[in-house]
C-alpha positions as CSV (number, residue, x, y, z in Angstrom):
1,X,14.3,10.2,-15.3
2,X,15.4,10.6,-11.7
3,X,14.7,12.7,-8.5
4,X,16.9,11.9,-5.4
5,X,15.3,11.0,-2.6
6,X,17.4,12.9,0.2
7,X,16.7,16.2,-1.4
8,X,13.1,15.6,-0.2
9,X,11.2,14.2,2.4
10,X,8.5,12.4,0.9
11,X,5.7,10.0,2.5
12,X,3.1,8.6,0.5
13,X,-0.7,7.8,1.7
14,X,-2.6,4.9,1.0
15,X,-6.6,4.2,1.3
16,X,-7.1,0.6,1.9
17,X,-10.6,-0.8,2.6
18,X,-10.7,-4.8,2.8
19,X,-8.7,-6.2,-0.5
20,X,-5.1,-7.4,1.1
21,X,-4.1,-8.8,-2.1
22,X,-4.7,-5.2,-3.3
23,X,-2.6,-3.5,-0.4
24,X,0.1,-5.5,-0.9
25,X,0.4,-4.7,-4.6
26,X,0.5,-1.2,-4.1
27,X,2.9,-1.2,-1.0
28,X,5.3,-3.7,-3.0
29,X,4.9,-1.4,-5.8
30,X,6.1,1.9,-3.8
31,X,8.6,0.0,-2.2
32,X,10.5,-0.4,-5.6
33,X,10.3,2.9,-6.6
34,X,13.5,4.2,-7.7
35,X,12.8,7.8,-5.6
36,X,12.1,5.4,-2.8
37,X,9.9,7.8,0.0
38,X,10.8,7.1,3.7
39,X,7.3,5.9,4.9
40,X,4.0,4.7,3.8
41,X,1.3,5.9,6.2
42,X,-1.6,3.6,5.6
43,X,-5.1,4.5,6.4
44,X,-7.2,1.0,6.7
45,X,-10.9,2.0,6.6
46,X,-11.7,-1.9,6.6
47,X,-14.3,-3.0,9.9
48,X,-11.5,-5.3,10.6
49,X,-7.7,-4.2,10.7
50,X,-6.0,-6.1,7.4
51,X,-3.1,-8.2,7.8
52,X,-0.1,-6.4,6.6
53,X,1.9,-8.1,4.4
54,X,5.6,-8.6,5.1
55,X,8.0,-5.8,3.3
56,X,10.6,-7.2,1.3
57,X,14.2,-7.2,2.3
58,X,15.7,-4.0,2.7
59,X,12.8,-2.1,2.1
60,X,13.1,1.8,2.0
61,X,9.9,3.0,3.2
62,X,9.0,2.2,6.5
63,X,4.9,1.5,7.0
64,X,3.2,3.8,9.4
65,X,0.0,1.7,9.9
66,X,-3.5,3.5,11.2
67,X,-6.6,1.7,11.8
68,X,-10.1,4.0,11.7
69,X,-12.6,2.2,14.1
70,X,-15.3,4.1,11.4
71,X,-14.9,3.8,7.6
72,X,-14.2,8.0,7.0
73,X,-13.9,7.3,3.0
74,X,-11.1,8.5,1.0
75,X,-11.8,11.9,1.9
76,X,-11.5,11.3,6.1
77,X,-8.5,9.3,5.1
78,X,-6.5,11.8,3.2
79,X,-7.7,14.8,5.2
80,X,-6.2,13.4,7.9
81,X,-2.8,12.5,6.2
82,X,-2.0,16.0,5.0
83,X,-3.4,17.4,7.7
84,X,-0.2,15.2,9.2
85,X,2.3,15.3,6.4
86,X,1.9,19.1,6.8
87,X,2.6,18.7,11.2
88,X,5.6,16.9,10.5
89,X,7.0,19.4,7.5
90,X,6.9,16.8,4.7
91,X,8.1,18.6,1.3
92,X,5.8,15.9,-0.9
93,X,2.7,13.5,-0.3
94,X,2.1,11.4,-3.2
95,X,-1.6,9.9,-2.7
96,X,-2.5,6.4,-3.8
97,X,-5.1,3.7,-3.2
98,X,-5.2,0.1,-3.0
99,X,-5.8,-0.1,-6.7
100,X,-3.2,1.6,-8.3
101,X,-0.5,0.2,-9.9
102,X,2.5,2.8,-10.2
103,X,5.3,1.8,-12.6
104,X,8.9,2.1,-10.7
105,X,9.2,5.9,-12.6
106,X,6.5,7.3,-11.3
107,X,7.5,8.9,-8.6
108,X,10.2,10.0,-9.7
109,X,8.7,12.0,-12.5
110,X,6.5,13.4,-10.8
111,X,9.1,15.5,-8.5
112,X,10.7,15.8,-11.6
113,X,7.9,17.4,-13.2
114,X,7.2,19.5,-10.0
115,X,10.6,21.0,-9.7
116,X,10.8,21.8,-13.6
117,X,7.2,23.7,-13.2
118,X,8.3,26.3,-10.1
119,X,11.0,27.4,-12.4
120,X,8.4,28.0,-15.6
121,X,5.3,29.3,-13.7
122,X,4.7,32.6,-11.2
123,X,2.1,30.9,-8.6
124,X,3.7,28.0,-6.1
125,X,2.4,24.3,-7.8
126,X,0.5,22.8,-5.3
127,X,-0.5,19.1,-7.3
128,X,1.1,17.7,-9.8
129,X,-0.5,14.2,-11.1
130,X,0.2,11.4,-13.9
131,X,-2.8,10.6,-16.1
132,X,-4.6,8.3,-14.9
133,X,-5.9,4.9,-17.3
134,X,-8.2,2.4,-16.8
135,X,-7.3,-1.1,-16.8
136,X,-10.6,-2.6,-17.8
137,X,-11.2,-0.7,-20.7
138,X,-7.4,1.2,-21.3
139,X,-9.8,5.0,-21.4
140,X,-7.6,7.6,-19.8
141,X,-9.9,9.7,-17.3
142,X,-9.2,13.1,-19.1
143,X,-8.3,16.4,-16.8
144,X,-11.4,18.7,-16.2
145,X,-11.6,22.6,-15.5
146,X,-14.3,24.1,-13.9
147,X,-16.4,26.0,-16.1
148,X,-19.2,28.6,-14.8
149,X,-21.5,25.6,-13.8
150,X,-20.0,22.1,-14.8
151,X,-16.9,20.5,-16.0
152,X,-15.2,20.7,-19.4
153,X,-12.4,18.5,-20.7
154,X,-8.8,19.8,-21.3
155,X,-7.0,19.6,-23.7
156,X,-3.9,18.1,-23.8
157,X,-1.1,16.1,-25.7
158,X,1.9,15.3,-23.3
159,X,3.8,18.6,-21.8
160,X,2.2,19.7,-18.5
161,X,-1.3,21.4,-18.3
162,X,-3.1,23.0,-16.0
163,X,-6.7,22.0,-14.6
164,X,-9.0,21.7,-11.8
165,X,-10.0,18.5,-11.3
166,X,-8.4,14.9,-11.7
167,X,-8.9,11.7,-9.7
168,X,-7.0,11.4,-6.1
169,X,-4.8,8.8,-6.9
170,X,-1.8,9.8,-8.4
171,X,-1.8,13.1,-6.7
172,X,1.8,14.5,-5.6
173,X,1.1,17.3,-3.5
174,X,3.8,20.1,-2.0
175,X,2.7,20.6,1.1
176,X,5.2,23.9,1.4
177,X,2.9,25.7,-1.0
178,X,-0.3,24.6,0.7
179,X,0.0,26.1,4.0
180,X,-3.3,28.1,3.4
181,X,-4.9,25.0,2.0
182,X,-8.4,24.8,3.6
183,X,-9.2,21.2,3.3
184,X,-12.7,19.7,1.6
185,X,-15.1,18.0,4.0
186,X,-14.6,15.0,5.2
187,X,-18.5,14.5,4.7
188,X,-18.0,13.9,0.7
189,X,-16.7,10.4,1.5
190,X,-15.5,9.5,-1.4
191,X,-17.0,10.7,-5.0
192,X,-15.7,14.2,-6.1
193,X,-13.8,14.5,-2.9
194,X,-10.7,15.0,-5.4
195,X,-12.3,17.4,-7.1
196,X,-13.0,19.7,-4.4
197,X,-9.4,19.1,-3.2
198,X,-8.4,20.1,-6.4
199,X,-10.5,24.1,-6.0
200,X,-9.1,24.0,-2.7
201,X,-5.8,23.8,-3.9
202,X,-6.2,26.6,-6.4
203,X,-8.3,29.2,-3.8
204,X,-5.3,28.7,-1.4
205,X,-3.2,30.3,-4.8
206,X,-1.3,27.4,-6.0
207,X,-2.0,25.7,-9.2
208,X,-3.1,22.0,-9.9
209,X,-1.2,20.3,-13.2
210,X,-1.1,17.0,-14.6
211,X,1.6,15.5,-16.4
212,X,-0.3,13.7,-19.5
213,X,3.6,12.2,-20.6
214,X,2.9,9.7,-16.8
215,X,0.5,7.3,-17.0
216,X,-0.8,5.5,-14.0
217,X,-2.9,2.4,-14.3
218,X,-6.2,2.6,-11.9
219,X,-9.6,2.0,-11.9
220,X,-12.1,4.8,-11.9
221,X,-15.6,2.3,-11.2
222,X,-16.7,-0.2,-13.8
223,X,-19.1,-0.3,-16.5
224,X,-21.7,-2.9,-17.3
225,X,-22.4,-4.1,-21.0
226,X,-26.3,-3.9,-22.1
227,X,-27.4,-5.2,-25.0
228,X,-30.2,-2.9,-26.6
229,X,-31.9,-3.0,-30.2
230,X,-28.7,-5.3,-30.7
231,X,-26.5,-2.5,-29.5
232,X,-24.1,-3.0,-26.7
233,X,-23.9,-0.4,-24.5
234,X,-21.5,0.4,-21.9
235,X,-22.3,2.1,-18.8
236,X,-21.0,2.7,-15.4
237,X,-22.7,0.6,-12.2
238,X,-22.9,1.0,-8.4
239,X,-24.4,0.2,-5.5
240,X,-27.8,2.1,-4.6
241,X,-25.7,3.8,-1.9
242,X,-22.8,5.2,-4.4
243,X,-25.5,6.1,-6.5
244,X,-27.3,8.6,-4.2
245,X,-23.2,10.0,-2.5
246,X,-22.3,10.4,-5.8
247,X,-25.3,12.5,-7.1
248,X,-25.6,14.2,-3.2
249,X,-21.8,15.3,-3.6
250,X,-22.0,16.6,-7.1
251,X,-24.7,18.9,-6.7
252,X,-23.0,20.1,-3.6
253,X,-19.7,20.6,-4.9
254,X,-21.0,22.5,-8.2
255,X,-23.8,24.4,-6.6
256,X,-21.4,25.7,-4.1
257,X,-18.6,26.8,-6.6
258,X,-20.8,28.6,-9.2
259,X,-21.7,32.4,-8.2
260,X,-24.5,34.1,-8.7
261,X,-27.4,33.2,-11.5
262,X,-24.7,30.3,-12.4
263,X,-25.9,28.8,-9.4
264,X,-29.1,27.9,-10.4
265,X,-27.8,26.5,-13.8
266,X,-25.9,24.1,-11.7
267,X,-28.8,23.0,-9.6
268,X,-30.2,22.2,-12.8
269,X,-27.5,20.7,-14.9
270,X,-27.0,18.7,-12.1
271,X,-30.4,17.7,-11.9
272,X,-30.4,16.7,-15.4
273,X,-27.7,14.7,-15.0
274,X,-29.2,12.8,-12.2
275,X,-32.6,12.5,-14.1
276,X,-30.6,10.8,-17.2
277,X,-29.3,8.6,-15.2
278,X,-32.3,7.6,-13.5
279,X,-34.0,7.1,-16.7
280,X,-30.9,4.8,-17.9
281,X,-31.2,2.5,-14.9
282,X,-34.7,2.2,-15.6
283,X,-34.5,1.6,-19.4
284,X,-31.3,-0.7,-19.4
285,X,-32.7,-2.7,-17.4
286,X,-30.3,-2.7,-14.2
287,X,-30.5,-4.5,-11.4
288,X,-32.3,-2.9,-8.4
289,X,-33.3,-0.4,-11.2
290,X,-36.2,1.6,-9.6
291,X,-34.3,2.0,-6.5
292,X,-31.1,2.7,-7.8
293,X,-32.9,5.9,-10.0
294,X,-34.6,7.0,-7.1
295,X,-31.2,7.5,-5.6
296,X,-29.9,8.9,-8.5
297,X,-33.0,11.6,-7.5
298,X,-32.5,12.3,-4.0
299,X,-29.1,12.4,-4.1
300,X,-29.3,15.9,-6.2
301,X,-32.1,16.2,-3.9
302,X,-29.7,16.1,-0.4
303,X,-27.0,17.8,-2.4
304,X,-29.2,21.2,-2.9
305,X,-29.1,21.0,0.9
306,X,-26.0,20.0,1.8
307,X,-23.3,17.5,2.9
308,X,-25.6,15.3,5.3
309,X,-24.5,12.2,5.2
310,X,-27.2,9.9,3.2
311,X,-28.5,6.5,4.5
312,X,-26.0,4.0,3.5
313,X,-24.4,0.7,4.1
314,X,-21.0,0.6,4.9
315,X,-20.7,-2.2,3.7
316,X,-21.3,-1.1,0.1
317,X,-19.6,1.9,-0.1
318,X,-15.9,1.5,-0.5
């Protein structure tokens, strides 16, 4: 599988927020690949610049290094790279964070991929993106399509398919086909921020596909055993902070995309959801468990509202 790298001009964006042993894996990682980009343009969100680690000899990609004096999230970071890749007339930005581990392939398939969709489908492919696996627990994080009010999976085996939402790393996007591309708010941080890139995409007209046949290991959050009635459970945990973002920006995201009566299904599905999980921190047993579910609560709460930033510790909130 190959894609030569002088046909395009490709740049690849990285989130890093204080793991250098992370960032260094990745950028080694991209320097090997065998459709080797010509630069890396790093976004450090850490409060301290990180100390870039030495590229190896003869490296292709050259690093364009930016240090944000505030942490902006993934979303501030990758708003502002395609707002760039698209100044400077970049065909392809492939998206990755610190903790992604692309095999030497990847990129290369993915152009591949791209390239064989425009001659299959009749709307310009905005995203195409690998499936993405966990390494903790080896679960892929299955595409999603917006339906009505909430999410539904997609099906899928391992030719292309189309959906809505997948996670942001991973994401190869052709900028030429997303000149109309009005991009999410910077405000959602982080959770579902690659979700509302991903309806973005599709109301400027192109499509969003992911390519189940390339796999990409990451790390979507991590889950906590509890033990129960002797029943392990597995569930997902995070600080109080990410508890309350990710609830906020859920309820945003879906109330604002449903029309009409569907609206108010979202406020409550969403508010369902959030009252589950409240009740689950509670029950299990988690740490910081009554203020981690009231969160959970005014999180869907804020959401209802809007994108005002909640209360939160930098410091916790990657």
């Amino acid at each position: 599988m190959t894609a030569s790298p002088g046909l395009f001009n490709i740049a690849v964006h990285v989130t890093a927020y204080r793991d250098a042993a992370a960032l260094a894996r990745v950028l080694n990682a991209i320097q090997v690949q065998t459709c080797a980009p010509a630069l890396i343009r790093l976004v450090d969100n850490s409060p301290a610049p990180l100390a870039l680690p030495l590229p190896p000899a003869h490296a292709p990609a050259r690093i364009l290094y930016q240090h944000l004096p505030a942490n902006e999230g993934t979303a501030g970071a990758i708003n502002r790279s395609i707002t760039w890749g698209t100044e400077s007339g970049l065909d392809y930005l492939w998206i990755l964070d610190q903790d992604s581990e692309p095999g030497p392939e990847l990129l290369a398939g993915l152009v591949k991929a791209h390239q064989d969709l425009l001659k299959t489908t009749r709307i310009p492919v905005g995203l195409v993106a690998p499936l993405t696996r966990n390494r903790d627990d080896g679960q892929p994080n299955a595409p999603l399509r917006f339906d009505r009010f909430r999410s539904r999976p997609v099906f899928y085996i391992t030719d292309p398919v189309e959906c809505d939402f997948l996670p942001a790393s991973g994401m190869l996007l052709h900028l030429p086909s997303l000149l109309q591309l009005k991009l999410p708010n910077s405000a959602y941080f982080l959770d579902l921020y690659d979700f509302a890139l991903g309806l973005a995409i599709k109301a400027a007209g192109a499509g969003v596909w992911v390519v189940p046949a390339l796999e990409l290991s990451h790390q979507v959050g991590s889950k906590v055993a509890f033990i129960k009635n002797e029943k392990t459970h597995l569930f997902a945990d995070m600080p109080e902070s990410r508890v309350r973002l990710l609830h906020r920006n859920s309820t945003y995201l879906y109330t604002r995309s449903a029309h009409g009566f569907d609206k108010l299904l979202a406020a409550g599905w969403q508010g369902r959801r959030a009252g589950l999980q409240a009740w689950r921190f509670i029950y299990y047993g988690f740490d910081q468990r009554w203020s981690k579910a009231a969160a959970a609560l005014s999180g869907w709460a804020l959401g209802l509202f809007g994108l005002a930033p909640p209360p939160r510790n930098p410091a916790n909130v990657k």
